[in-house]
VOBA-1610 file (N, C-alpha, C; in pm, whole numbers, padded with zeros to 5 digits, always signed):
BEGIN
Unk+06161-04407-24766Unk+06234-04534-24767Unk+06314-04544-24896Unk+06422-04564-24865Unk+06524-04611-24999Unk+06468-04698-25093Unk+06527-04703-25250Unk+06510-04776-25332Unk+06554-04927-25267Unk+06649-04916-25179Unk+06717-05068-25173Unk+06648-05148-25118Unk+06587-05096-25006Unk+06503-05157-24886Unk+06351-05232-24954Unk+06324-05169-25106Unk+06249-05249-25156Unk+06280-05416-25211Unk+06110-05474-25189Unk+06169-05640-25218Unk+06110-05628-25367Unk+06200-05659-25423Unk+06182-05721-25594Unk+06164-05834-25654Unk+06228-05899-25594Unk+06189-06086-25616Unk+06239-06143-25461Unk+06142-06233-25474Unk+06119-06360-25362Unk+06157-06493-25407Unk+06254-06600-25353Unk+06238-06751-25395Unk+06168-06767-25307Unk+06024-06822-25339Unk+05946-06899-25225Unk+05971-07024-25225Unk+05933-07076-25057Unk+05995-07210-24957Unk+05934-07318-25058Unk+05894-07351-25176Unk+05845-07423-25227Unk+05974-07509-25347Unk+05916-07633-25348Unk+06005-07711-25420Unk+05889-07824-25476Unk+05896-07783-25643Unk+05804-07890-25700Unk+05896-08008-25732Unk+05786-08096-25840Unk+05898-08226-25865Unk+05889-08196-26040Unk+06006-08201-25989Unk+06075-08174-26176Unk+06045-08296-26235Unk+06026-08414-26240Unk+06020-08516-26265Unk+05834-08567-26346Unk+05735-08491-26242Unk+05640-08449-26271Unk+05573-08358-26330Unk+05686-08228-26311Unk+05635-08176-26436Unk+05649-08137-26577Unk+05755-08257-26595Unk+05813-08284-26721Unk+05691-08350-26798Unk+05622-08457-26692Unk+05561-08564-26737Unk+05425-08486-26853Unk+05367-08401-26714Unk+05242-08324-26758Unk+05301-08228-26831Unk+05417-08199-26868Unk+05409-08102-27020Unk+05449-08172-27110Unk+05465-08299-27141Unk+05509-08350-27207Unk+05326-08456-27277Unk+05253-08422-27204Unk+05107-08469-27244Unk+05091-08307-27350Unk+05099-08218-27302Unk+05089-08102-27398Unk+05120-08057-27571Unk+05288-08181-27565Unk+05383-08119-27659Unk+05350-08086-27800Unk+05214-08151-27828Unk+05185-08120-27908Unk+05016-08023-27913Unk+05014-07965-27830Unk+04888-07892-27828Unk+04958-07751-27927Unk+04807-07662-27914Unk+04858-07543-28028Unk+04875-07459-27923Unk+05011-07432-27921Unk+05076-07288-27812Unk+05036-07156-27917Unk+04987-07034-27879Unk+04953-06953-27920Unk+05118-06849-27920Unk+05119-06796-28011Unk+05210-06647-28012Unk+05199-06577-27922Unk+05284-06521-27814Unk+05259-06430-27748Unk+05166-06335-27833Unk+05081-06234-27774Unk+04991-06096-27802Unk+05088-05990-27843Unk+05198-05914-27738Unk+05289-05840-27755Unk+05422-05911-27851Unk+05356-05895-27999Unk+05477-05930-28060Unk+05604-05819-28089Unk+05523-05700-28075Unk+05625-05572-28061Unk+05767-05598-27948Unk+05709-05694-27822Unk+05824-05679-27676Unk+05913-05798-27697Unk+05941-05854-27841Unk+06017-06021-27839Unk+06020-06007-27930Unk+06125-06138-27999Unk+06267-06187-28133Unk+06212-06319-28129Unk+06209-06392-28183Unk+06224-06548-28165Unk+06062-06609-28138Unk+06064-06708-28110Unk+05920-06722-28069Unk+05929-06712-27924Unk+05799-06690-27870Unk+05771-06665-27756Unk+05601-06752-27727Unk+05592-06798-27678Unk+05438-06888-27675Unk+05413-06900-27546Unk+05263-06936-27594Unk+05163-06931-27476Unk+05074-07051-27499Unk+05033-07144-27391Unk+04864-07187-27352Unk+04829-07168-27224Unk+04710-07157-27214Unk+04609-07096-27116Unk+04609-07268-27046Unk+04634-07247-26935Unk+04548-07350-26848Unk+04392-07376-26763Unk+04422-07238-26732Unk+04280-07143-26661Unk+04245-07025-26738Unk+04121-07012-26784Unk+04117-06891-26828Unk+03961-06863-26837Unk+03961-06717-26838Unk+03784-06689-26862Unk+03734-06769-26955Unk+03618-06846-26936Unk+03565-06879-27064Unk+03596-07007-27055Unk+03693-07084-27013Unk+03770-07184-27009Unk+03869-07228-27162Unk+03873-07074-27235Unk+03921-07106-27363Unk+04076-07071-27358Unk+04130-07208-27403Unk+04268-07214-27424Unk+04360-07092-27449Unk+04267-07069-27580Unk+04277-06934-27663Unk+04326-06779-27590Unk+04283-06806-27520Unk+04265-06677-27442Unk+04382-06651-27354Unk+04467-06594-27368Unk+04595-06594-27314Unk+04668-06467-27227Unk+04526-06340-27261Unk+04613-06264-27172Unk+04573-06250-27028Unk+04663-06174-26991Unk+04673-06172-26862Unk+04660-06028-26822Unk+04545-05991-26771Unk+04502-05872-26725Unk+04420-05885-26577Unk+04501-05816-26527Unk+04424-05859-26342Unk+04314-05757-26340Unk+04272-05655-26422Unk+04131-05606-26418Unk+04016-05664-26494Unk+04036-05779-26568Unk+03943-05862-26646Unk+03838-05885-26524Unk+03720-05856-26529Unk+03669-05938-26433Unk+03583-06065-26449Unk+03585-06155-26417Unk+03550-06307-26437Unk+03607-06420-26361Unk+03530-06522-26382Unk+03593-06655-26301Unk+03723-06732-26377Unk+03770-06791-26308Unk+03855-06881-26441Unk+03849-06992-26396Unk+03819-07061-26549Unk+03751-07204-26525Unk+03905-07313-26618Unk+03896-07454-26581Unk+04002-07514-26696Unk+03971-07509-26803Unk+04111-07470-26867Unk+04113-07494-27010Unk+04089-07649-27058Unk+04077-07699-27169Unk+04093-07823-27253Unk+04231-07857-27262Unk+04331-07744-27209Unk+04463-07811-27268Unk+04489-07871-27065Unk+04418-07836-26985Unk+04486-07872-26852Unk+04397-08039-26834Unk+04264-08042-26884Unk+04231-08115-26825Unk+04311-08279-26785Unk+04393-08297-26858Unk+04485-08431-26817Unk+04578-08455-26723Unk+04622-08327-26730Unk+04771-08279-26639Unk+04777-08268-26484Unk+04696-08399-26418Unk+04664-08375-26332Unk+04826-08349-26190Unk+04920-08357-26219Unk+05029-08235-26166Unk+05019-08071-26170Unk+05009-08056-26252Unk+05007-07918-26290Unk+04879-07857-26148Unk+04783-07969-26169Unk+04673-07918-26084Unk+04690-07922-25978Unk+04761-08020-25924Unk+04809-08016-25776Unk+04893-07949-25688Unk+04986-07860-25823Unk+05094-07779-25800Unk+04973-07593-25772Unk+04922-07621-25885Unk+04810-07504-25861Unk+04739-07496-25784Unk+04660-07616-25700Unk+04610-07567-25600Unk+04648-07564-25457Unk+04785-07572-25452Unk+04918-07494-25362Unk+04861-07377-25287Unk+04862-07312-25404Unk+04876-07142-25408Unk+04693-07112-25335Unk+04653-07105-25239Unk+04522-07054-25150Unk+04513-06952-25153Unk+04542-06873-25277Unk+04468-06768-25327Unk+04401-06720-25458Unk+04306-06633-25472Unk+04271-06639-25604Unk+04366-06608-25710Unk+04336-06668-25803Unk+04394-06700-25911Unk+04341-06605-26068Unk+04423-06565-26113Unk+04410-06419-26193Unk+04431-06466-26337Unk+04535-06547-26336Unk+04590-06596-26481Unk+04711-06724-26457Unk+04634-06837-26546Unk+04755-06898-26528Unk+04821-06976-26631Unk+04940-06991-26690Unk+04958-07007-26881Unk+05082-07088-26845Unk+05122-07135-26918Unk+05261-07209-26966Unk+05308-07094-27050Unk+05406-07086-27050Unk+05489-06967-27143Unk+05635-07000-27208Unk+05678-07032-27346Unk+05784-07110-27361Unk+05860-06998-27401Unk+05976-06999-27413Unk+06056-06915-27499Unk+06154-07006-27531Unk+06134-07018-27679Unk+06238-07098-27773Unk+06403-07044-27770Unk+06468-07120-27820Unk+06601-07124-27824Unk+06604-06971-27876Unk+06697-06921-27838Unk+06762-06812-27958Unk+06656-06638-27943Unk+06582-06683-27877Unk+06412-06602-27840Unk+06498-06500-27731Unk+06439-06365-27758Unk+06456-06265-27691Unk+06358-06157-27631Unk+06323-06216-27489Unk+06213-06083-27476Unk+06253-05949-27431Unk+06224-05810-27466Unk+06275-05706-27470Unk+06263-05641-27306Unk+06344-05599-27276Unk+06354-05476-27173Unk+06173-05399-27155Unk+06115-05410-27047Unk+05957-05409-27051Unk+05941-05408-26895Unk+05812-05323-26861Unk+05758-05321-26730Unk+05655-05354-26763Unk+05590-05450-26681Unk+05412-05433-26680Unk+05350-05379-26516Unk+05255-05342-26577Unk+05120-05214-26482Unk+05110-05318-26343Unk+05107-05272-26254Unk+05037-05326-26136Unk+05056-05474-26108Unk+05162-05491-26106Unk+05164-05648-26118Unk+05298-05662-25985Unk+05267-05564-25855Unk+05391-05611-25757Unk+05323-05659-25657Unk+05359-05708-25559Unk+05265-05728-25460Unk+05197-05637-25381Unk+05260-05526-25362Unk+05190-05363-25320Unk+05052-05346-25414Unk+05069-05425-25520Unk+04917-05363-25628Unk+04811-05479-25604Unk+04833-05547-25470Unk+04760-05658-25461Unk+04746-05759-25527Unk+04836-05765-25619Unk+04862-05899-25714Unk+04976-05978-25746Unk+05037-06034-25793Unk+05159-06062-25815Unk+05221-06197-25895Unk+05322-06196-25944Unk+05313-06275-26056Unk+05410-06379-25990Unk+05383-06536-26022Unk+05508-06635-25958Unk+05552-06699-26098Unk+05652-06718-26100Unk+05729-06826-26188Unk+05738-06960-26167Unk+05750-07096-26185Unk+05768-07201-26208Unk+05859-07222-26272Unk+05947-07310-26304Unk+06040-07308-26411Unk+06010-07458-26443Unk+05994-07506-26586Unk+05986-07643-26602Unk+06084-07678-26675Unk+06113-07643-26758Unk+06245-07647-26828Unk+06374-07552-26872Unk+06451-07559-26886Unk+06563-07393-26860Unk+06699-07456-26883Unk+06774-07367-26863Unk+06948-07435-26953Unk+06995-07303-26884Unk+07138-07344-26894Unk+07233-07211-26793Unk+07243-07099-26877Unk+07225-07121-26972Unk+07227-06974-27076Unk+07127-06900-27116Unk+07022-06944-27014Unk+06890-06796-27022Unk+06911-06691-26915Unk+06915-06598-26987Unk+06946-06477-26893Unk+06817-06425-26852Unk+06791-06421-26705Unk+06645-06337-26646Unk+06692-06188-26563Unk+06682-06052-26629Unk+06711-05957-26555Unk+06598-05883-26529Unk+06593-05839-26365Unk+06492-05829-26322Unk+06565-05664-26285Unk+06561-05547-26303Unk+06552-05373-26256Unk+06751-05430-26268Unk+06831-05488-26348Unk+06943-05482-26391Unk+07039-05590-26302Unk+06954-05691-26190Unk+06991-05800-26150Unk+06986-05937-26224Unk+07024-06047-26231Unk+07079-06157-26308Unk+06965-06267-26210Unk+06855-06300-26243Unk+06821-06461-26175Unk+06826-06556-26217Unk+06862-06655-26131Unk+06862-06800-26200Unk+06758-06862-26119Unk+06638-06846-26227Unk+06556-07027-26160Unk+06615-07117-26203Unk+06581-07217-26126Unk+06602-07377-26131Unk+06428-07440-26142Unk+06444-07582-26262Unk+06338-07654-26233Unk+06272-07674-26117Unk+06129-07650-26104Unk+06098-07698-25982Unk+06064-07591-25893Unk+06125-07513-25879Unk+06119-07343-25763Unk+06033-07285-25820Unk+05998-07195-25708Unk+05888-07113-25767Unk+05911-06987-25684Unk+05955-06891-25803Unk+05983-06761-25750Unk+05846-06621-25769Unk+05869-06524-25685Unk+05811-06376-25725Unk+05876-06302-25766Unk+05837-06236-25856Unk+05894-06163-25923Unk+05771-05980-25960Unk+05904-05914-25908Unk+05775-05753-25906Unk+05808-05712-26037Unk+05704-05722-26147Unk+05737-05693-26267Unk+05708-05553-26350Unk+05646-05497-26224Unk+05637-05363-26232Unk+05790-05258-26269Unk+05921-05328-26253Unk+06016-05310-26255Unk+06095-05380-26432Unk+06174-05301-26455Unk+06169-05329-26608Unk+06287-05468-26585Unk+06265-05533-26668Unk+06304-05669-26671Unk+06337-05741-26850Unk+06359-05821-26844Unk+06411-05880-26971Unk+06400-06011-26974Unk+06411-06081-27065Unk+06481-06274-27049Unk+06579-06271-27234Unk+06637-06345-27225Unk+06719-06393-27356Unk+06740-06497-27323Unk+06714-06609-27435Unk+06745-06773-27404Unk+06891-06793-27522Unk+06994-06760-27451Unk+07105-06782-27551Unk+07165-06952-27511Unk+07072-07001-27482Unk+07062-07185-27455Unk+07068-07233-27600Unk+07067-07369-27601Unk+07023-07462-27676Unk+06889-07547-27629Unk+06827-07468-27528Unk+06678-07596-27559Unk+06566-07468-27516Unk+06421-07511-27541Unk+06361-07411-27459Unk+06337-07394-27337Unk+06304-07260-27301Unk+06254-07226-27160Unk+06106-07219-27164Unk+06081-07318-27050Unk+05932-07343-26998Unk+05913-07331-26847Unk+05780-07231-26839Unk+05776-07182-26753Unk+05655-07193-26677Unk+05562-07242-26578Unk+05426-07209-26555Unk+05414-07100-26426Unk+05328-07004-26522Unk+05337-06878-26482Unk+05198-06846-26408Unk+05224-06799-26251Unk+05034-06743-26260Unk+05073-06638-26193Unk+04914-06570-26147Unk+04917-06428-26172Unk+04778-06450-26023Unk+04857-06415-25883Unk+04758-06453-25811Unk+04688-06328-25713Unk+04576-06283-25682Unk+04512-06219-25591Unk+04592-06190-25412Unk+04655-06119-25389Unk+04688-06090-25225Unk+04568-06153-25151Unk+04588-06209-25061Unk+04461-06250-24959Unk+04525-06248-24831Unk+04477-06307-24718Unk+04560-06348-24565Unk+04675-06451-24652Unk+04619-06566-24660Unk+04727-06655-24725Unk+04837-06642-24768Unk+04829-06543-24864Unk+04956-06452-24936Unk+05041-06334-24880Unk+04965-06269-24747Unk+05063-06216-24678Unk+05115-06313-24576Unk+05073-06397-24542Unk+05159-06471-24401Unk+05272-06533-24502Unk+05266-06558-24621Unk+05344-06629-24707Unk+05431-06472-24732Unk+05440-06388-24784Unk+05520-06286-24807Unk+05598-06253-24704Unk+05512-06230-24592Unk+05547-06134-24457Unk+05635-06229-24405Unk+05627-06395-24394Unk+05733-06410-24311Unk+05903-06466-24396Unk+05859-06387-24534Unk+06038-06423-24623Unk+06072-06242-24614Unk+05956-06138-24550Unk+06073-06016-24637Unk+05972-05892-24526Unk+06008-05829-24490Unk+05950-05678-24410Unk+05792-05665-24496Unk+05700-05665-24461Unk+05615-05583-24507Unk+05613-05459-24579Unk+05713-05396-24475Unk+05730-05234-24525Unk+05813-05268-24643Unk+05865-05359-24694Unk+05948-05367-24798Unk+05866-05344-24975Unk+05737-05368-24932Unk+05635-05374-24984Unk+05552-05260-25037Unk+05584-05166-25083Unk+05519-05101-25129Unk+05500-05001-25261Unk+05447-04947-25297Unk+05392-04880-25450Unk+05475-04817-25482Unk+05561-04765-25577Unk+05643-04662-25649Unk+05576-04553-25725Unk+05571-04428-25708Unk+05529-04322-25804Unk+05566-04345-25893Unk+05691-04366-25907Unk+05783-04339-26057Unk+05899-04435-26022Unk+05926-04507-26105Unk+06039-04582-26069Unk+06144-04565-26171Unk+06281-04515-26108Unk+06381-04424-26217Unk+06508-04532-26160Unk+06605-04537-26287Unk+06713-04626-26316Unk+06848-04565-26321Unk+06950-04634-26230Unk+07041-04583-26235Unk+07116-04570-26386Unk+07240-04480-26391Unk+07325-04539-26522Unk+07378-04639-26528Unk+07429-04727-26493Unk+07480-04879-26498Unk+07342-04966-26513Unk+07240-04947-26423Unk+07130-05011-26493Unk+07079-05002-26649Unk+07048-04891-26667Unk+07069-04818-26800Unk+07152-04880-26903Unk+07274-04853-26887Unk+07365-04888-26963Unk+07379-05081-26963Unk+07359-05133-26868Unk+07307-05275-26881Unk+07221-05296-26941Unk+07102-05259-26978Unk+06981-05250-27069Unk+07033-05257-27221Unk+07089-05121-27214Unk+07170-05075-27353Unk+07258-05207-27403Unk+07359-05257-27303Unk+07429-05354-27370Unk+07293-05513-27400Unk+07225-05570-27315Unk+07175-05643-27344Unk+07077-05614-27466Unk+07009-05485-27505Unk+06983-05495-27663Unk+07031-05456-27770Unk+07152-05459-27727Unk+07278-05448-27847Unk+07318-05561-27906Unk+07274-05658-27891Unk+07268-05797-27888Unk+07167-05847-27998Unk+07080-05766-28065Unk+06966-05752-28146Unk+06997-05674-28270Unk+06985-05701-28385Unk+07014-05602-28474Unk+06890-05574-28522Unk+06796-05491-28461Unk+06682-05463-28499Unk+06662-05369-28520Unk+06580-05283-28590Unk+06494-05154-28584Unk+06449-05125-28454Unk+06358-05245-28390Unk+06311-05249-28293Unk+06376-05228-28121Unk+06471-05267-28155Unk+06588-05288-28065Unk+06650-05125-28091Unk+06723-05122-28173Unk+06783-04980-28193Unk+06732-04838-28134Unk+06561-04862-28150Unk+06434-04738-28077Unk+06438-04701-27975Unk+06446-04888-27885Unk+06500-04861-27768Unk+06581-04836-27713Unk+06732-04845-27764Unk+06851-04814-27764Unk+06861-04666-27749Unk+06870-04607-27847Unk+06836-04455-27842Unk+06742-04388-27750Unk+06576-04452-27685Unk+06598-04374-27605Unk+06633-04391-27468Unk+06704-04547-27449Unk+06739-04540-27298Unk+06918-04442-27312Unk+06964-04442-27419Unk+07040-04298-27399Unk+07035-04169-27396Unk+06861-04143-27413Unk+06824-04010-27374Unk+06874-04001-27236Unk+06802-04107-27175Unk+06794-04098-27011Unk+06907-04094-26985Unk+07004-04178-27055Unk+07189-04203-26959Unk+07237-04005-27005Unk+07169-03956-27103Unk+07245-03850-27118Unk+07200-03761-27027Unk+07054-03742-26988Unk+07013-03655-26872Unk+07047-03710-26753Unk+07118-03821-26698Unk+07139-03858-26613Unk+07275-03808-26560Unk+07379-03771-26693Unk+07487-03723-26657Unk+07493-03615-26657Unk+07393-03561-26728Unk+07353-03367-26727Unk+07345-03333-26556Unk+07223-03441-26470Unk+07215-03369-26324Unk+07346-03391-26271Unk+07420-03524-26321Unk+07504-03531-26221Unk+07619-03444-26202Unk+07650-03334-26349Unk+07754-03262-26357Unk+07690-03153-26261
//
């Protein structure tokens, strides 16, 4: 099966109320958002609180779908009783679920994470609570725009990016949920099943490539530059087969 015929992101039929969940993050605004973990993959700040998490500790922010444990509320959800109603939507188990901000000016880097498509039995949804037209979300070298309120999938097994070249932050509530029946009658009837499945190796065209390249050219980093250099290894062996 072709690369194309794969599904990469989903808008699911869902529509929250923006109105509500302004309210319940706005009970938050002053709780302690943690630093993202991967400060190596981001510019700017990037933050986190736990709503659910092992332990029920705030603290605890990553997100690993082989952790094994229950997840109980955090101290920062217990008020937000939206948030909870929006979460228990989703009739499947629940893996990880965080608020995730990215401040103005904040850049997260070009990055895949492990097992996280729906083929790996898991899969990650977006929320969007707050956002501005100038955050860029590229998902394998495509452009998405959430809107407040929607709640998309996203196969992040596929290398991806965000840059908030906005003026306000991006807020996001993010979870990380278990495949069950629930979750395929919900998949299966927006996209083929067969659309669905595992990649050995997942390899990038040159224009993807070179889209990468220009979006962290945009960074004057060390960090940025590493990667720069070696996604032009690849554009250079890419033009080696093609000659």
């Amino acid at each position: 099966m072709s690369k194309a015929t794969i599904t990469k992101h989903l808008k699911l039929p869902f529509q929250f109320d923006e109105s509500r969940l302004l309210a319940d993050l706005a009970i938050l605004e002053d709780s302690q958002w943690a630093l993202h973990f991967n400060t190596y993959g981001y510019e700017g700040d990037w933050k986190v609180i736990a709503l659910y998490a092992i332990g029920g500790q705030s603290s605890n922010i990553f997100a690993d779908p082989n952790i094994q444990g229950a997840l109980e509320e955090t101290e920062a959800i217990k008020a937000c009783s939206y948030f909870k109603e929006v979460i228990r939507h989703f009739q499947c188990p629940l893996l990880s679920v965080r608020l995730l901000r990215l401040n103005k000016g904040a850049v997260i880097k070009p990055h895949t994470d492990n097992n996280l498509g729906y083929e790996d039995d898991c899969f990650r949804l977006h929320i969007p609570i707050t956002t501005n037209p100038d955050v860029e979300f590229m998902l394998d070298g495509e452009m998405l725009r959430m809107l407040p309120g929607e709640c998309w999938y996203t196969n992040v097994n596929y290398m991806h990016s965000v840059a908030n070249r906005g003026e306000s932050d991006r807020i996001h509530l993010v979870l990380d949920g278990q495949r069950n029946a629930w979750s395929d009658q919900l998949f299966f009837s927006l996209a083929p099943q067969e659309s669905f499945f595992p990649q050995v190796e997942i390899s990038y065209s040159a224009e993807t490539i070179q889209q990468m390249i220009q979006h962290l050219q945009l960074s004057d980093t060390p960090a940025a530059a590493e990667l720069i250099a070696s996604l032009e290894d690849q554009l250079k062996d890419i033009k080696v087969k093609e000659q």
